[in-house]
C-alpha positions in Angstrom: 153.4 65.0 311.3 151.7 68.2 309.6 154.0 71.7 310.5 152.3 74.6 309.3 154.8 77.9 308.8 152.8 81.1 309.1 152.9 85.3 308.8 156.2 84.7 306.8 157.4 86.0 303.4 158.7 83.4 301.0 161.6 84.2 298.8 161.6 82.3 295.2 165.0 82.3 294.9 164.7 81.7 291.0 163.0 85.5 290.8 164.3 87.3 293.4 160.2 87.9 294.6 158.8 87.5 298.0 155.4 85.9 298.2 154.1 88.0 301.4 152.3 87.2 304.1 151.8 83.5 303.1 151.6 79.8 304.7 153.9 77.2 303.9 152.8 73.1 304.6 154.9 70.4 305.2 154.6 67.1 306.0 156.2 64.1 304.9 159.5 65.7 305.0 158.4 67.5 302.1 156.6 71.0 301.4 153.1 69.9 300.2 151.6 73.5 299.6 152.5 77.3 299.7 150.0 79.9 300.6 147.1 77.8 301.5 146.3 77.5 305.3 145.6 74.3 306.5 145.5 72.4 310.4 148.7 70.7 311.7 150.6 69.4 314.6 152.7 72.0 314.7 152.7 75.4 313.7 155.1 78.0 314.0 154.1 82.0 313.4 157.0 83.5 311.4 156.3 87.3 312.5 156.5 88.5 309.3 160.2 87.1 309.0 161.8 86.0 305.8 161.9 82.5 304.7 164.7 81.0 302.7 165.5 77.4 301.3 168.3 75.8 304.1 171.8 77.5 302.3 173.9 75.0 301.1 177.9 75.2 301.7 180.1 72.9 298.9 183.1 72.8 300.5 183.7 72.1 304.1 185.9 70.2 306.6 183.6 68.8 309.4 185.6 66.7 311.2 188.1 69.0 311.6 189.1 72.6 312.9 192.5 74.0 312.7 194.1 74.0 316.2 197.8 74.7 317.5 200.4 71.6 316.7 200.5 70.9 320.2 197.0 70.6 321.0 196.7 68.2 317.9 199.6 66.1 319.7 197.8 65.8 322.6 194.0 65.1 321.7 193.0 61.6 322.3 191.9 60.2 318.6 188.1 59.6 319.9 187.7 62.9 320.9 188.1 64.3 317.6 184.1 62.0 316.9 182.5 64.1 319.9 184.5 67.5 318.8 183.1 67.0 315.5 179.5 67.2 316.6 179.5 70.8 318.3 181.1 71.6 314.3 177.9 69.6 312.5 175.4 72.0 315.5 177.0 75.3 314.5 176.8 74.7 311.1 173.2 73.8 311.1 172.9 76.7 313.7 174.3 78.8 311.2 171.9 78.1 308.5 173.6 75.4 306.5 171.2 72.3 305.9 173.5 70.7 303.2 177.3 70.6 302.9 180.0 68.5 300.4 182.9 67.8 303.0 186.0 68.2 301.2 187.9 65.9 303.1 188.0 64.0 306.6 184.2 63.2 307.4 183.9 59.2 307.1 180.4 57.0 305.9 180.0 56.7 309.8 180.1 60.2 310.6 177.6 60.9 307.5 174.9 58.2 308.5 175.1 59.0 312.2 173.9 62.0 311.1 171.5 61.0 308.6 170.4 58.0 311.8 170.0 61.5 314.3 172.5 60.4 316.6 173.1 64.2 316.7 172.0 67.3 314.6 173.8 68.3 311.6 173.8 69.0 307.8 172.8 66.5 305.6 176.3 65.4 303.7 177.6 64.6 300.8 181.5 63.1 301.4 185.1 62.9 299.9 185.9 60.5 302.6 190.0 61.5 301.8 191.3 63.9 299.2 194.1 62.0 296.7 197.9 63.9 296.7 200.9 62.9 295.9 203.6 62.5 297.6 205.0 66.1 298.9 202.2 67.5 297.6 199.2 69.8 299.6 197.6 67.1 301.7 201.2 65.0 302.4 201.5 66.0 305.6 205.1 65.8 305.8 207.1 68.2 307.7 210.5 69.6 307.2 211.9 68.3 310.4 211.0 65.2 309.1 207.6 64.3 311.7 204.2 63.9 309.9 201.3 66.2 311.5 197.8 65.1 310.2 195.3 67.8 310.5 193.1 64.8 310.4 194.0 61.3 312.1 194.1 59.0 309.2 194.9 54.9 307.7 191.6 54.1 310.9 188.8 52.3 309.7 187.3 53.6 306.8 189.7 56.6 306.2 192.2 55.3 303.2 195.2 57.0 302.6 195.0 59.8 299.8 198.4 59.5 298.7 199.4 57.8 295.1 201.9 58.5 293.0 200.9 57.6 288.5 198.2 56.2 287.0 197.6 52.9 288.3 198.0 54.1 292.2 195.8 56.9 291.6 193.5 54.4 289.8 193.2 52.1 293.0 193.1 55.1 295.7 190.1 56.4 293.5 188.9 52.6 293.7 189.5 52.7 297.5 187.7 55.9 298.2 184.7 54.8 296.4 184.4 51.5 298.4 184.6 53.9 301.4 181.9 55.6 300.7 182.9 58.6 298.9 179.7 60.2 297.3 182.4 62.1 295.6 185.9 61.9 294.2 188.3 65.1 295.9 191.8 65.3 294.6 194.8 67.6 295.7 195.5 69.1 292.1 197.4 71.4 293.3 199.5 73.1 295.8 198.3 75.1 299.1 198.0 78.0 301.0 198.1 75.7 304.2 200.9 73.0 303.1 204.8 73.4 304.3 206.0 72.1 301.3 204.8 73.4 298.3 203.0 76.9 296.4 199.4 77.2 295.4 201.1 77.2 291.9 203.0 74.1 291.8 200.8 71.8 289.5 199.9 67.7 291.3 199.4 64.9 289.4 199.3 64.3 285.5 196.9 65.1 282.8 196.4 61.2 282.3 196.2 60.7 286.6 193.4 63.1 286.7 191.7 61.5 283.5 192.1 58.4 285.3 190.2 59.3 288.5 187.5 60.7 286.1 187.2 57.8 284.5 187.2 55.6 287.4 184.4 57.8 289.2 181.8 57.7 286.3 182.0 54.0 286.3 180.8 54.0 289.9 176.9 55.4 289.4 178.8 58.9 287.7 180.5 59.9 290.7 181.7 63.3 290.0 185.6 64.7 291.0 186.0 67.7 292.9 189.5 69.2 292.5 191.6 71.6 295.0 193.0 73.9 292.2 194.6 77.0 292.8 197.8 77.3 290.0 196.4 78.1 286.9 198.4 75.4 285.2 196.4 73.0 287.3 193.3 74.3 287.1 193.7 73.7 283.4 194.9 70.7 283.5 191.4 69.8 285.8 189.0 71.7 283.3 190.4 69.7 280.0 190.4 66.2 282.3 186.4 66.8 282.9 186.9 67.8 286.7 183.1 68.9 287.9 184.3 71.4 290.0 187.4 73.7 290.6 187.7 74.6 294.5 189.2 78.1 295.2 190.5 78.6 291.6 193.0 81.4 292.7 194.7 82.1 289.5 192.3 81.9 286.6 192.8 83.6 283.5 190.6 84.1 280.6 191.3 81.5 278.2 190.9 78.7 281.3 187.3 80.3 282.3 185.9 80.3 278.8 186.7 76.7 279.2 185.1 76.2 282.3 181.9 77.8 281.3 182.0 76.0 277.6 182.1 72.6 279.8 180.1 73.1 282.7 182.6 73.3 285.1 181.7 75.1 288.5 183.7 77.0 290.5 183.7 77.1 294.3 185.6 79.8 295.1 186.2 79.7 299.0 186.4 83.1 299.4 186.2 83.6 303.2 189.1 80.9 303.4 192.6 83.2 303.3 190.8 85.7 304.6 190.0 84.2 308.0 193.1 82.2 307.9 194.9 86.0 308.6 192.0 86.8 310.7 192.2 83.7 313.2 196.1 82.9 313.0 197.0 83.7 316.6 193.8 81.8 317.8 194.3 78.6 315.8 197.6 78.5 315.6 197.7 79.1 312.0 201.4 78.6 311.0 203.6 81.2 309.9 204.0 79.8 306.0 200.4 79.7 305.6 200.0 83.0 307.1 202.6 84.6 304.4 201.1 82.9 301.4 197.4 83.9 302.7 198.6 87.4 301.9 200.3 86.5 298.6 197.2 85.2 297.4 194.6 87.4 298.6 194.3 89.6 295.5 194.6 87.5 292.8 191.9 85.3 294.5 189.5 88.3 294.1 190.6 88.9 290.7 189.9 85.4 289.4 186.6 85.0 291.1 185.9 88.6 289.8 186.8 87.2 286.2 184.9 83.9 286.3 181.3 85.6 287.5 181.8 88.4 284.8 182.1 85.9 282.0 179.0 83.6 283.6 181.1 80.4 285.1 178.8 78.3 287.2 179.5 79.4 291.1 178.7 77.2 294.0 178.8 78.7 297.4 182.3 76.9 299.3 183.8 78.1 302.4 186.6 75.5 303.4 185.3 75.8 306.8 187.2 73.5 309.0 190.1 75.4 308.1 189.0 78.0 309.9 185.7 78.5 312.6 183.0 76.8 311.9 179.3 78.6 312.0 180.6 81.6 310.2 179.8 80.2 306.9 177.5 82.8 305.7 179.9 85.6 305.7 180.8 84.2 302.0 177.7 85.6 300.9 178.8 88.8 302.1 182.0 88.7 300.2 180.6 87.3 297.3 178.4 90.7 297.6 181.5 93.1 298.1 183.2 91.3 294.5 180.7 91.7 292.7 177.8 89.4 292.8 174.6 90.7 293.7 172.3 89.9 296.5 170.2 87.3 294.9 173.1 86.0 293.2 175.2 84.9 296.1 172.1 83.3 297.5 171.5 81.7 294.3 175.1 80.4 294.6 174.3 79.2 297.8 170.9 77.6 297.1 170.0 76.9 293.1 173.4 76.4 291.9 175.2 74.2 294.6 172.3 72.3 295.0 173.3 71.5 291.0 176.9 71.7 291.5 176.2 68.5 294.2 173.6 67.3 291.9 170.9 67.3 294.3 168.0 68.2 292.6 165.0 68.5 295.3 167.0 70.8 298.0 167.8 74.7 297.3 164.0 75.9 296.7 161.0 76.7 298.3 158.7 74.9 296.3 156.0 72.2 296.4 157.4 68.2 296.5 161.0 69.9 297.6 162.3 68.6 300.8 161.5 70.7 303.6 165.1 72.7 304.1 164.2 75.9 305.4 165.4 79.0 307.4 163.5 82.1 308.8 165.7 85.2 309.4 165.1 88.3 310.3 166.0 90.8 308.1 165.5 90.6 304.4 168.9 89.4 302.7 168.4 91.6 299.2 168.9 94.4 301.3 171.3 93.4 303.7 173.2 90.1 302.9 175.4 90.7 305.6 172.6 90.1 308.1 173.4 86.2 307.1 176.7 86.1 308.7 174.4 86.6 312.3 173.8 83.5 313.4 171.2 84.6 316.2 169.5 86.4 313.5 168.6 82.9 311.9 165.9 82.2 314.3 164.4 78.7 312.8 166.1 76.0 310.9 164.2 73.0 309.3 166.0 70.1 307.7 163.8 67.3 306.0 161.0 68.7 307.7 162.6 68.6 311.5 162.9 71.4 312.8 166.5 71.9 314.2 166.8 75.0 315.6 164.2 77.3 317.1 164.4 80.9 318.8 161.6 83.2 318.3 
């Protein structure tokens, strides 16, 4: 089928320039032409909105969303499939045609999506994140009960935890075999975990190497790393980690390292921030409330510091961990630390479409797939405008159009 998108203004996200008042073609999945009108199947008049490439989000959580401990207890563990749906619909809803899940989305959740058995993001998945034991992701409780934000050890979810080299070398192992399209590891401690400190440093130089090591002899599957104590984060950089999420406390010696290798950054800005924001709703413990506020400023700082000295950044929102379909609002934060406009959509287009090493998403541009979104108010001058969900009136991935209000 031939879809025609008209009267719209084309943003080349490379530039920052609109191409006005133009055509796009797609067929195939695929766009085939911009600026030439042509017949088709289907056409949609764009009313002189603005269209983007579909944003892409590098760190979420779709099978999960933080709840209260009792309402965890109590949900059957099939419900948490179907729950998990109406989390891949607002995230496509919100604008988000490609996502990295950080940790709990399974090969069956991924090709039931890809087999549309129900709408969502096209993934790329961790399966489980590795930790060791007592570490962010051992979910371990002081009273001496295990509550799993995720259930886990069902089909096809592996356990993350390993403790030295030759455990972490068969849990890498395991994950692959999963499915994983990429390696996630618990390098750190967490905001969220009862016991342990963002600072507290997980796992080895010669574990992480290991995992590394183990993931480039599968096809040169890259490792993502939760990293928030500078200690770890250097630890990560100098094993050949792709990517550092959150990256709380950077200083400068540890981003001139990260920019001399390659290494991106996903900052997760939004995360802490609507942890404080939605901790009555969700039930957000009191711990993870206290060290949300501890780390709050320094998280600014650091992503402040890496963008100054031109680290790679990938738009990451940990969503899961908070609501899902406010994704977007990253881009707005992103904005009011510094970046500017076209930069935090390049972050969320160009650069984590690299960062995921995709290389045929995150532009509008002949023989790219067709991952679009029509908004109506021009982002460069109001970025914020993103965070509205009902102001993203069309959303196309591979061509099909997903969502549809004008």
């Amino acid at each position: 089928m031939k879809t025609v998108i008209k009267n719209v203004n084309v943003l080349d996200v490379e530039t920052g320039q609109y191409q006005n008042n133009t055509c796009v073609i797609i067929e195939d999945h695929v766009i085939q032409a911009i600026g030439e009108s042509a017949d088709a199947d289907h056409v949609i008049d764009g009313q002189g909105k603005f269209l983007l490439p579909g944003m892409i989000d590098s760190h979420v959580h779709l099978m999960l969303e933080f709840k209260p401990v009792a309402q965890m207890l109590t949900t059957p563990f099939s419900y948490n499939f179907y729950e998990a749906m109406t989390y891949a619909r607002k995230t496509i809803d919100a604008g988000i045609t490609t996502v990295r899940d950080a940790l709990g989305a399974d090969l069956g959740f991924k090709q039931a999506v890809e087999n549309n058995l129900f709408p969502g993001p096209r993934m790329k998945i961790s399966v489980n994140a590795l930790t060791i034991t007592g570490g962010h992701g051992d979910n371990y409780q002081y009273s001496g009960n295990t509550v799993n934000l995720i259930p886990e050890d069902y089909p096809g979810m592996p356990s993350g935890l390993c403790d030295g080299v030759e455990e972490v070398r068969k849990k890498t192992r395991e994950m692959l075999r999963a499915g994983a399209d990429v390696i996630k590891v618990h390098a750190t401690g967490g905001v969220s975990s009862p016991t342990d400190h963002p600072n507290f440093t997980q796992f080895s130089l010669d574990e992480l190497k290991v995992m590394v090591e183990e993931a480039r002899f599968r096809n040169n599957v890259k490792v993502m790393a939760h990293a928030q104590g500078l200690e770890g984060i250097k630890q990560c950089v100098e094993a050949g980690i792709h990517s550092i999420e959150h990256g709380i406390y950077l200083d400068e010696e540890v981003v001139q390292q990260m920019k001399e290798k390659g290494t991106y950054l996903v900052p997760t800005l939004l995360a802490p921030i609507s942890v404080l924001e939605f901790a009555e709703e969700l039930g957000i413990p009191e711990v993870a409330i206290k060290k949300s506020e501890e780390v709050l400023e320094d998280h600014i700082k650091s992503f402040q510091l890496a963008h100054q000295n031109g680290v790679k950044i990938a738009m990451g929102t940990d969503a899961g961990v908070f609501k899902h379909g406010t994704n977007l609002r990253e881009l707005e934060l992103m904005v009011q630390y510094g970046m500017t406009e076209l930069e935090a959509i390049q972050a969320s287009t160009l650069t984590a479409a690299e960062c995921m090493e995709i290389d045929n998403i995150g532009r509008i541009k002949e023989g790219f797939l067709a991952d679009l979104i029509l908004v109506d108010t021009d982002p460069l001058q109001d970025i914020g405008s993103l965070k509205v969900n009902d102001q993203i009136r069309v959303v196309i991935k591979d061509g099909d159009v997903l969502k549809n209000t004008l």
